[in-house]
N, C-alpha and C positions, 0 to 999 in steps of 0.2 A: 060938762060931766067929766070927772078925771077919768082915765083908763085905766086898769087894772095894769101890773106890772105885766101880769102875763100876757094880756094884748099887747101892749107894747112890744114884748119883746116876740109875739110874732109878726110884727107888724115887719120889725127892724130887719129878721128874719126873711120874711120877701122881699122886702125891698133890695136886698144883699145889701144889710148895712154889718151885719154880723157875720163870721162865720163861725161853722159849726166848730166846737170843741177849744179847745182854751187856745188862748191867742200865742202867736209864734212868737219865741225869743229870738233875736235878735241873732244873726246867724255866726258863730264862731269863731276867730280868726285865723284864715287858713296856714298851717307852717309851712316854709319853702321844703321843696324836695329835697331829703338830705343825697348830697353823691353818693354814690356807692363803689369805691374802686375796684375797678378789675383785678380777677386773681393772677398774679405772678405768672408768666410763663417762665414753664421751667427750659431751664437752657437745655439746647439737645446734647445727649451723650453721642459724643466722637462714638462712631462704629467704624473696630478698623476693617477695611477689603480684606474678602476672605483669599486665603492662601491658596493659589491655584496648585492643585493634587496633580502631578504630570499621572500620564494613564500608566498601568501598570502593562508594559508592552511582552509577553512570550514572548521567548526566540521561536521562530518557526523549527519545528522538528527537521532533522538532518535529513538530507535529500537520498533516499530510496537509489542503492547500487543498483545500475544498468543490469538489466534481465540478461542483454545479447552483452558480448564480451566484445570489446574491440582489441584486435590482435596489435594493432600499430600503438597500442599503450600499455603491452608487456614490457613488464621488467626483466633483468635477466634474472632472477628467480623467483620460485612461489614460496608461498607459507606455508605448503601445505609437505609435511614433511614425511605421513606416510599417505599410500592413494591406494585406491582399490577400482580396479577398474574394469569393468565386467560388459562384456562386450560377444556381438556375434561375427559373421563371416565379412564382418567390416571393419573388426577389429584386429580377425587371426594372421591375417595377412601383415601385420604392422610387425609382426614377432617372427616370421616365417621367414628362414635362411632364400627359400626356393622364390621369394620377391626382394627379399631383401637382404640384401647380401653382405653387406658392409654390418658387421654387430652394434656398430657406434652409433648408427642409422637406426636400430631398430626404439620400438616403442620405448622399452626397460632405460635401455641408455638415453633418450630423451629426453624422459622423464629425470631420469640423475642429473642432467645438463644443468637441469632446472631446479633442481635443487632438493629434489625426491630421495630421499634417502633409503625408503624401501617403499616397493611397489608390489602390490600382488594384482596380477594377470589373471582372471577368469576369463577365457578367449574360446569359442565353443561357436562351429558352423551351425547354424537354425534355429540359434535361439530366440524366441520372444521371452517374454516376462510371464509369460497367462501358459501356452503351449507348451509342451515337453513331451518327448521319447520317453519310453519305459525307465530306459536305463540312464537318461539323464536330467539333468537340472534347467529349470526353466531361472528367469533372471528374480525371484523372490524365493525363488530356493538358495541359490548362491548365497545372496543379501543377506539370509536370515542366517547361513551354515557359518557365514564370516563373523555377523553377529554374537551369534554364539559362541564361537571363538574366543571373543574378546577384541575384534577390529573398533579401532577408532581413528579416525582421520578424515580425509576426503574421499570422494567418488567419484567416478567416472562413469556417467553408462550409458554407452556405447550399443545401445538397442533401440527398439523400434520397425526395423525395416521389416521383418516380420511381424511384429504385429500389427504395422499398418496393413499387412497384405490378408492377416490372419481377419484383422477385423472387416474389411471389407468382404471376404468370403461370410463369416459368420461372427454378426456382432452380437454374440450372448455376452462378451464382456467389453463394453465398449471399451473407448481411447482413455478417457476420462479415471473408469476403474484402475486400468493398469496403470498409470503413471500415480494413481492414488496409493496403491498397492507398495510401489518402491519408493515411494517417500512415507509411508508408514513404519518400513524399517530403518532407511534412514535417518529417519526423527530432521532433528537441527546443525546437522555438521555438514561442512560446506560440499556441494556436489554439481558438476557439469554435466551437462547431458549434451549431445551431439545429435544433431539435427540429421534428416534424412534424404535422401536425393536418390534419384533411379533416372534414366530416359527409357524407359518403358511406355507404350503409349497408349498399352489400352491392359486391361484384365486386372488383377487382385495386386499386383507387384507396379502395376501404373506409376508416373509421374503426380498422373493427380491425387491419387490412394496418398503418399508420403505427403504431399502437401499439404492436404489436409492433417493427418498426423501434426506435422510442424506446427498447425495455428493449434489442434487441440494443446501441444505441449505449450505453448506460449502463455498460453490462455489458464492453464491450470496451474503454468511454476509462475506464474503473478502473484501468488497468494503466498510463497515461501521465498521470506526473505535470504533465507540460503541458498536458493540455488540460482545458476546463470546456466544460459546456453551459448554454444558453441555453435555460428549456422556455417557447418561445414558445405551447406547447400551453395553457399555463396562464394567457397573458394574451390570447390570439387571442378575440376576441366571435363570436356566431353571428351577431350584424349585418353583421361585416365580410367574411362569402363574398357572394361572387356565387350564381347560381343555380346553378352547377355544384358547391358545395360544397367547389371545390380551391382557387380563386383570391379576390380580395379587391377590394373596393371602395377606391375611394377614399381612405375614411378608414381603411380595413385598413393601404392602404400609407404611408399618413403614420405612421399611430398604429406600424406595423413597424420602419421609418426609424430613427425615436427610440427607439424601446423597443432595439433589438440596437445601439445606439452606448453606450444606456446600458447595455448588459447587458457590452459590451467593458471598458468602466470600470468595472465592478463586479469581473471576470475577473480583471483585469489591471492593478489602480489604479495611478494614477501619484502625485504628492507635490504634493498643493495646498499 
């Protein structure tokens, strides 16, 4: 009995003599791989080393003139060509025939050694700066009377020992004030001020009252570059008091004289 095509063909079908779906062609033939050359490196660009920038170096600012004055670097004259120098009973004596007897010796002529061409003397026993008598001038009445005048030049001033004694009695205006007080009329034109010394050993006129004074005034003409001190503390002899311990003999006031004309030239040199 023939078989039907289509038995056959499932027959062919189980058996795996067929498989499903049209027959494979014959597989391709494969092309080789084409190369593909690498992209060009580009050559590096030369970078030139950068330019070393030196630092941009400040001069350090000019070294701050010495507060204290050394006398062994006086010149033989100052700059300072007129002075005004205001002072109490530590000053009057510097001018005073009855200690000082030679005119050449005395403070005015000193000062001219040095190259002072005019000096004005405000010289007055008990002054402080803050204190005054009815009838006279404390040391910012002066300052201001000169002021008004038309004074310009240098200072001198030659106070304090009173008001260290004033302020330790009563400090309604401290140390601080008063020495603010005279450098407010002073402004910025060069000025010396002279330190204070006693051997007194106890009460308001004390060793230690001035001392203390001396560091207030160190401590407050820091901040003005105009002004130096004089530490006449440092050259004053215990020969040269009197019995009272505040004031000076004789050769206190000579030996004073010259020493604060030369301490102004030392301050303030002028161009030998």
């Amino acid at each position: 009995m023939a078989l039907s095509n289509h038995v056959w063909l499932f027959l062919a079908v189980g058996l795996g003599l067929v498989a499903c779906g049209p027959r494979p062609e014959s597989s391709p033939r494969q092309s080789p791989p084409v190369a593909i050359a690498p992209a060009p490196v580009a050559e590096p660009v030369p970078v030139e080393p950068p330019v070393p920038v030196e630092p941009v170096v400040e001069p350090p600012p000019p070294a701050a003139p010495p507060l204290f004055v050394d006398r062994a670097q006086a010149p033989a004259t100052t700059a300072c060509r007129s002075v005004a120098h205001i002072g109490d009973s530590t000053s009057t004596g510097m001018m005073s025939e009855d200690y000082v007897r030679d005119p050449s010796a005395r403070l005015d002529a000193q000062y001219a050694r040095r190259g002072v061409e005019h000096s004005t003397l405000e010289l007055f026993g008990g002054r402080s700066i803050v204190e005054h008598r009815a009838k006279h001038e404390n040391g910012v009445m002066v300052a201001t009377r000169l002021r008004e005048a038309g004074f310009a030049g240098c200072w001198v001033i030659g106070l304090g020992t009173c008001d260290a004694a004033n302020v330790a009695k009563d400090g309604t205006v401290d140390r601080v004030e008063r020495i603010e007080r005279m450098m407010a009329i002073i402004g910025d034109e060069p000025v010396l001020w002279i330190d204070t010394i006693t051997r007194v050993e106890t009460g308001y006129w004390s060793a230690a009252s001035m001392a203390v004074w001396n560091d207030e005034l160190a401590t407050s003409l820091s901040r003005y570059p105009n002004a130096r001190i004089y530490r006449w503390s440092q050259d004053m002899r215990d020969e040269w008091f009197v019995n009272d311990g505040i004031h000076y003999t004789s050769k206190g006031y000579t030996a004073r004289a010259e020493l604060v004309a030369e301490a102004l030239a030392a301050a303030f040199p002028g161009k030998d």
